[in-house]
VOPAGU-2260 file (C-alpha; in pm, 1 decimal, decimal comma):
REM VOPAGU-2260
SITE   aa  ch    i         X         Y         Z
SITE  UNK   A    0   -6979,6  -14060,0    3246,6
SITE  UNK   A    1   -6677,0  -13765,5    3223,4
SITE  UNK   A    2   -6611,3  -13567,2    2934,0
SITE  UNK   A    3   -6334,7  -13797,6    2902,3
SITE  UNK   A    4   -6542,4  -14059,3    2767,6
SITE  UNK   A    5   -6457,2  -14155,4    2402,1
SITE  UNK   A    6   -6837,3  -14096,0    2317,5
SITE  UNK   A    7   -7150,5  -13989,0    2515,3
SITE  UNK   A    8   -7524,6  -13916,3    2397,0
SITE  UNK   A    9   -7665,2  -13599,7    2316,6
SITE  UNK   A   10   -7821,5  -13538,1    2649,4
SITE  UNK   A   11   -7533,5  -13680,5    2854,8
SITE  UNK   A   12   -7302,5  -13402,3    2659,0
SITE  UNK   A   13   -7563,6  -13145,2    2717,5
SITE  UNK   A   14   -7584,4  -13194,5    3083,7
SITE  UNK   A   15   -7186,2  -13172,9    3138,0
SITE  UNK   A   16   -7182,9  -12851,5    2973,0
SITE  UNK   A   17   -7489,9  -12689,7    3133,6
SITE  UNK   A   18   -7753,2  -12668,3    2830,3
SITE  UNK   A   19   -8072,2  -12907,0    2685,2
SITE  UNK   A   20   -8040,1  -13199,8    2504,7
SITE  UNK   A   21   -8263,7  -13000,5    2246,7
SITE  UNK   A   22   -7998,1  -12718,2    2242,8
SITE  UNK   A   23   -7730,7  -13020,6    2125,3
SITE  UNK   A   24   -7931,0  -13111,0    1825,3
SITE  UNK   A   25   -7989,1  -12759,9    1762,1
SITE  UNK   A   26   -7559,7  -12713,8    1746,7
SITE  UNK   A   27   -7570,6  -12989,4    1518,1
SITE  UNK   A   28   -7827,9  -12844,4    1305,7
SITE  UNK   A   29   -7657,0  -12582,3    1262,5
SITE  UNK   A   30   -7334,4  -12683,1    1189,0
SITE  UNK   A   31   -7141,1  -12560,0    1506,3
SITE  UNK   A   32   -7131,4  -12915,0    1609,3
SITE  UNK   A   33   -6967,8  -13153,3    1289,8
SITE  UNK   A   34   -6789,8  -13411,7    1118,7
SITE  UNK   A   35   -6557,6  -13600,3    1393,9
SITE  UNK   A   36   -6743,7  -13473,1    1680,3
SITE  UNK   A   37   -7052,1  -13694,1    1588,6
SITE  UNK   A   38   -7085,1  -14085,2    1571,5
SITE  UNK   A   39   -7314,4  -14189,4    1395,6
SITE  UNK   A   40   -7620,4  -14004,8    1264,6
SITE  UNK   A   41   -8043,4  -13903,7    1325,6
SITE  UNK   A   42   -8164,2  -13916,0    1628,5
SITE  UNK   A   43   -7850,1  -14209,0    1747,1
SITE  UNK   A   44   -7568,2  -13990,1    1647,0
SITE  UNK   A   45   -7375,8  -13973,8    1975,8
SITE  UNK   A   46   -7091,5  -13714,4    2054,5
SITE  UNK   A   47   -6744,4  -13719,6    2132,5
SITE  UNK   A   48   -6676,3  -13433,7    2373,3
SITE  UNK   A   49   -6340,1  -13366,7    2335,1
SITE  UNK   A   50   -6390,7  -13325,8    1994,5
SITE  UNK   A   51   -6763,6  -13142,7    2031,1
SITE  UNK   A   52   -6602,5  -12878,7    2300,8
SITE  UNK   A   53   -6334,1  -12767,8    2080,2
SITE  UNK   A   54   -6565,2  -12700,6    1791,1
SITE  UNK   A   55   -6785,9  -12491,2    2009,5
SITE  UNK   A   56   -6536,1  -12279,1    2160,0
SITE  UNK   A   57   -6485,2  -12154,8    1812,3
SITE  UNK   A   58   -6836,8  -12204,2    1662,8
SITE  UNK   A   59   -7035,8  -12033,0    1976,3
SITE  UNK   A   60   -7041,7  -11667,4    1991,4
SITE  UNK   A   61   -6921,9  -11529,5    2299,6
SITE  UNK   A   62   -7274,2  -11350,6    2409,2
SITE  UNK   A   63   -7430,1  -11775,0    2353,1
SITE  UNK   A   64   -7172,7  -11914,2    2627,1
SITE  UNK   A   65   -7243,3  -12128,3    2934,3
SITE  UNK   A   66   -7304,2  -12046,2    3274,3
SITE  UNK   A   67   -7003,9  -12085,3    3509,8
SITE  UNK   A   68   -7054,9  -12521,5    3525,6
SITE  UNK   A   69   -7096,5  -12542,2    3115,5
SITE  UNK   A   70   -6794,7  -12301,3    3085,2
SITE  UNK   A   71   -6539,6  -12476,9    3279,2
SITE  UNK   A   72   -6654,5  -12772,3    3089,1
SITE  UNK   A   73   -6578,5  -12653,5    2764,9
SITE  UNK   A   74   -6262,6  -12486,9    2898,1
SITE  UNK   A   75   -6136,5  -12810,3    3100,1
SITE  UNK   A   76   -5845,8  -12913,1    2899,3
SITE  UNK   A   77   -5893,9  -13317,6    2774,7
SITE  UNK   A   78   -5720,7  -13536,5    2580,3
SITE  UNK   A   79   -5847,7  -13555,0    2216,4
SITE  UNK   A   80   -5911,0  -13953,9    2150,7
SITE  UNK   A   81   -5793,1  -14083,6    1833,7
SITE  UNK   A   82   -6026,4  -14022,8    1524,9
SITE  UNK   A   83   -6185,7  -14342,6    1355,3
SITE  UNK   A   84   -6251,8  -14174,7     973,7
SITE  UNK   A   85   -6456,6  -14438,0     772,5
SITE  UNK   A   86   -6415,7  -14727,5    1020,7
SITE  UNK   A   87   -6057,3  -14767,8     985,6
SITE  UNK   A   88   -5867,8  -14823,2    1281,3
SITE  UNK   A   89   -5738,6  -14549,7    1481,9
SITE  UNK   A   90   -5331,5  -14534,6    1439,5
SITE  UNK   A   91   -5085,0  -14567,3    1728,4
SITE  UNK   A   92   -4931,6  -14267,2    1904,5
SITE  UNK   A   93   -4593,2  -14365,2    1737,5
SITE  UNK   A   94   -4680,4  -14396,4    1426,9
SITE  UNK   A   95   -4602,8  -14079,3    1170,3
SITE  UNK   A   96   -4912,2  -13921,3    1067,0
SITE  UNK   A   97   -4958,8  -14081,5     685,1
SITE  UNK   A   98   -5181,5  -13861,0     446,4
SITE  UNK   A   99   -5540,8  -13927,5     469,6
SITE  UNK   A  100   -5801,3  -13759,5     258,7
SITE  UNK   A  101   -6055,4  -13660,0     487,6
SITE  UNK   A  102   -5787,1  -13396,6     673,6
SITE  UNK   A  103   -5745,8  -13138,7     430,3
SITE  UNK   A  104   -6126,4  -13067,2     433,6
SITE  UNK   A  105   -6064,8  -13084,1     833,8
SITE  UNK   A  106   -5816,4  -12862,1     826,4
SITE  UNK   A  107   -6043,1  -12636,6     640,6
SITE  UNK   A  108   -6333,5  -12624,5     826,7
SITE  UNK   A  109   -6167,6  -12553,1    1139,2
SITE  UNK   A  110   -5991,4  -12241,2     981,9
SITE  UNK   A  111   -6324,8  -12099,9     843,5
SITE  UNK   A  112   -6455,5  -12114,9    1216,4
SITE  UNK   A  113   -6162,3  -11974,0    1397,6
SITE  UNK   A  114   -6205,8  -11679,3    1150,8
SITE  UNK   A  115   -6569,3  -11707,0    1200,7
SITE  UNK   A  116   -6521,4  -11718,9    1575,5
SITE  UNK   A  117   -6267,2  -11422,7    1522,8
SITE  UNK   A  118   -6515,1  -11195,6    1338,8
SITE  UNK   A  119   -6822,7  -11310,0    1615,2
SITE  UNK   A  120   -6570,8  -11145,3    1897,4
SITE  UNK   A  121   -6484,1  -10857,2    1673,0
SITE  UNK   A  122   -6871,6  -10762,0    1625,2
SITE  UNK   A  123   -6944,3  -10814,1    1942,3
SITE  UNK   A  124   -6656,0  -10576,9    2093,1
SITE  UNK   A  125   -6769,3  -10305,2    1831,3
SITE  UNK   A  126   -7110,1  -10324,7    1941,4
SITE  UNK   A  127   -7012,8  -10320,6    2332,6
SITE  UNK   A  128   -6783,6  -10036,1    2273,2
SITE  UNK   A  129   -7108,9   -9810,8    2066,6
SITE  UNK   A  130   -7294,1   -9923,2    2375,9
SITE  UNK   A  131   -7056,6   -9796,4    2605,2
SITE  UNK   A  132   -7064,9   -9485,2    2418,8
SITE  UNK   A  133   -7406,8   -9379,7    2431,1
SITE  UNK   A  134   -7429,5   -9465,5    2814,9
SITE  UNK   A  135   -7146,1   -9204,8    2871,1
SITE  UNK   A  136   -7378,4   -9011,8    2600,4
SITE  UNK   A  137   -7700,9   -9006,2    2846,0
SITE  UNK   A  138   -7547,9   -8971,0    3147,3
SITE  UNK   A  139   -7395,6   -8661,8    3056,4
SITE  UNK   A  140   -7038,2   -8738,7    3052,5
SITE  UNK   A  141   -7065,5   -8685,4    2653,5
SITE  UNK   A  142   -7179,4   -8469,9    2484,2
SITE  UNK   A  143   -7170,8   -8365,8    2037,3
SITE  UNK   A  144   -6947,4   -8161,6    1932,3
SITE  UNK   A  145   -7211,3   -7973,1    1739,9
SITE  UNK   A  146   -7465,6   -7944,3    2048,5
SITE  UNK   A  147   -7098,9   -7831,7    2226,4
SITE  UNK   A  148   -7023,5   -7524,9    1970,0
SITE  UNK   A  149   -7393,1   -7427,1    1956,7
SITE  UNK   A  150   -7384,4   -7378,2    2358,9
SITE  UNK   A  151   -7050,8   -7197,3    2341,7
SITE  UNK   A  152   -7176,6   -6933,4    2116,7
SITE  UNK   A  153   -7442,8   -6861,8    2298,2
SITE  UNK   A  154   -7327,9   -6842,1    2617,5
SITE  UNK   A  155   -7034,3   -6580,0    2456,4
SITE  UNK   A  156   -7331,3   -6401,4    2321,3
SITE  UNK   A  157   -7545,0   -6371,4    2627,9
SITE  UNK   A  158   -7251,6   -6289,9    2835,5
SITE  UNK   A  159   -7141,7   -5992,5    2547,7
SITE  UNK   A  160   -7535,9   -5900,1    2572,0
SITE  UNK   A  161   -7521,3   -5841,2    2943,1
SITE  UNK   A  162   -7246,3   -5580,1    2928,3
SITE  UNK   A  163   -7305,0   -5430,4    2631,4
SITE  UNK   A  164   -7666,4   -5333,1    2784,3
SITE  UNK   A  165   -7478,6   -5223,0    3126,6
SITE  UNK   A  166   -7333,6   -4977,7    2913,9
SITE  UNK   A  167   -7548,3   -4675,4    2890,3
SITE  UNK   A  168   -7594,5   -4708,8    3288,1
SITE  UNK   A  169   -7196,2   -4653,5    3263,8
SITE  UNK   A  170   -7161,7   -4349,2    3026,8
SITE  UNK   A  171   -7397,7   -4211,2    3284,2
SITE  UNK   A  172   -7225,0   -4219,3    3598,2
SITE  UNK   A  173   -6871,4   -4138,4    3385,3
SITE  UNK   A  174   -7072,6   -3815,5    3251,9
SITE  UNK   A  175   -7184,4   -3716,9    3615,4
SITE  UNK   A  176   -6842,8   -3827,6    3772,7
SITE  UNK   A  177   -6602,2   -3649,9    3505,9
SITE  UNK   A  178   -6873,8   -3367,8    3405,4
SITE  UNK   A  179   -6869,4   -3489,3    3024,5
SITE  UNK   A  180   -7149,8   -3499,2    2816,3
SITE  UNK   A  181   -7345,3   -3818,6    2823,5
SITE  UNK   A  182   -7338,6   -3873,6    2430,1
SITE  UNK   A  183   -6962,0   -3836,0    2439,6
SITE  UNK   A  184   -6905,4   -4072,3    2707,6
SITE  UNK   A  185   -7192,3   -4326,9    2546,7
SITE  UNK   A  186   -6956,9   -4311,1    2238,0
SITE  UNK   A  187   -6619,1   -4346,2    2387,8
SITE  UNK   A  188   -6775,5   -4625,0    2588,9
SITE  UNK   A  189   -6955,2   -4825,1    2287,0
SITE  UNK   A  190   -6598,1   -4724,6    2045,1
SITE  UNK   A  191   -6370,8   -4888,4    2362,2
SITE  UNK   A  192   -6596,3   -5266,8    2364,4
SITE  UNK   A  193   -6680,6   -5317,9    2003,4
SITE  UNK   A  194   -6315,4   -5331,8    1968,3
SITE  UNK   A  195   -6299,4   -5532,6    2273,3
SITE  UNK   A  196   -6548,7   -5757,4    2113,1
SITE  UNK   A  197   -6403,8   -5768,7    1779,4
SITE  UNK   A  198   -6048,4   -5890,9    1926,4
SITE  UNK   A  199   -6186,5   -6130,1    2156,6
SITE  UNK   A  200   -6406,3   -6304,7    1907,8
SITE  UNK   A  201   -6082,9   -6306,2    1653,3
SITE  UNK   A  202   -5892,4   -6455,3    1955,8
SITE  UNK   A  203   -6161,0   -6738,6    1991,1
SITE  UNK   A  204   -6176,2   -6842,8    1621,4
SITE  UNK   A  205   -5815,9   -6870,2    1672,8
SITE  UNK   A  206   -5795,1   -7111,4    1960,6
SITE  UNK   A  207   -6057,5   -7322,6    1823,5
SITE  UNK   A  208   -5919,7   -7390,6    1481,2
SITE  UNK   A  209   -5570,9   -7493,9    1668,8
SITE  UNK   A  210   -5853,7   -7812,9    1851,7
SITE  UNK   A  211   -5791,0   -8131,6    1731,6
SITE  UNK   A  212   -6122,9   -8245,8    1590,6
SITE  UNK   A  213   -6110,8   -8561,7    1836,6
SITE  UNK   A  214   -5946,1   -8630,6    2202,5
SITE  UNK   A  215   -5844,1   -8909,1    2363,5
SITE  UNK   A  216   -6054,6   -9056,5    2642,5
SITE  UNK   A  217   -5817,0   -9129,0    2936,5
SITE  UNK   A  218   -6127,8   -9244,1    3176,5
SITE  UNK   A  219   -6181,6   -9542,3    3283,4
């Protein structure tokens, strides 16, 4: 039997598209298989494929898809076979569609699951994208902004540290050198990089609130 077949049973279905015959019942349970994709109802109810496949590309999320065999199933294009609604015989190909009742609910239900299938990807792309995030997070290529400032400062700070205790070591080579006093040359030496300090730390508040708060990722 091919997934051509006007109707197969539950387990027939399951194995052309790779899953247990319980996992069919459980699609039906559930709603993701319905009305014209079923014949017949209980434990009998048999499926029509074409019918069944299309409702599950749009009913299954894309994280509950088949293996490489159940997906090209569901993906093989096929002929949809003409709907028999309430025993009434199918119409020819010919014929203009004439209204029947049962389509507008049709109609319906397949738009709520292609926006149902639309939000399932959308959730599911959000989530992959957060997880992507906090893998670049751990391995280091991230990092927070906050955690980022916090180390800037205190690097600045250390490095402003280390020369600002180098300089009494200084005034006391300048006062042996140039034959100053050491107090004078401490001074003119301390006077000289506070202001140092004071412009460089004005220049750095500067650059940083010209940032944009958030940049572009351009790796791949």
């Amino acid at each position: 039997m091919s997934l051509s077949a006007d109707t197969m049973t539950k387990g027939a279905f399951a194995a052309h598209i790779g899953v247990s015959a319980g996992r069919i019942s459980q699609y039906i349970a559930e709603g993701k298989i319905y009305g014209d994709a079923l014949e017949g109802e209980g434990r009998a109810a048999k499926i029509r494929p074409a019918v069944a496949q299309s409702q599950l590309q749009k009913t299954l999320e894309p994280s509950q898809r088949f293996g490489a065999n159940g997906q090209a199933s569901l993906n093989m294009p096929t002929r949809q076979p003409a709907l028999n609604l309430g025993g009434r015989p199918p119409r020819p190909a010919a014929e203009p569609p004439s209204f029947d009742p049962d389509e507008p609910e049709l109609i319906v239900r397949d738009d709520v699951a292609d926006k149902l299938a639309a939000e399932r990807l959308r959730q599911q792309q959000i989530k992959t994208a957060q997880l992507e995030r906090e893998e670049a997070l751990e391995v280091g290529r991230y990092m927070l902004a906050d955690d980022a400032r916090r180390q800037t400062v205190k690097a600045v700070t250390e490095a402003f540290k280390v020369m600002e205790l180098a300089i009494p070591a200084m005034a006391k080579t300048m006062a042996a050198q140039f034959d100053v006093p050491m107090h004078d040359a401490m001074h003119a030496l301390l006077k000289s990089f506070r202001e140092t300090r004071a412009k460089a730390a004005n220049d750095f508040a500067t650059t940083a609130a010209e940032l944009v708060e958030h940049l572009e990722d351009e790796q791949t």
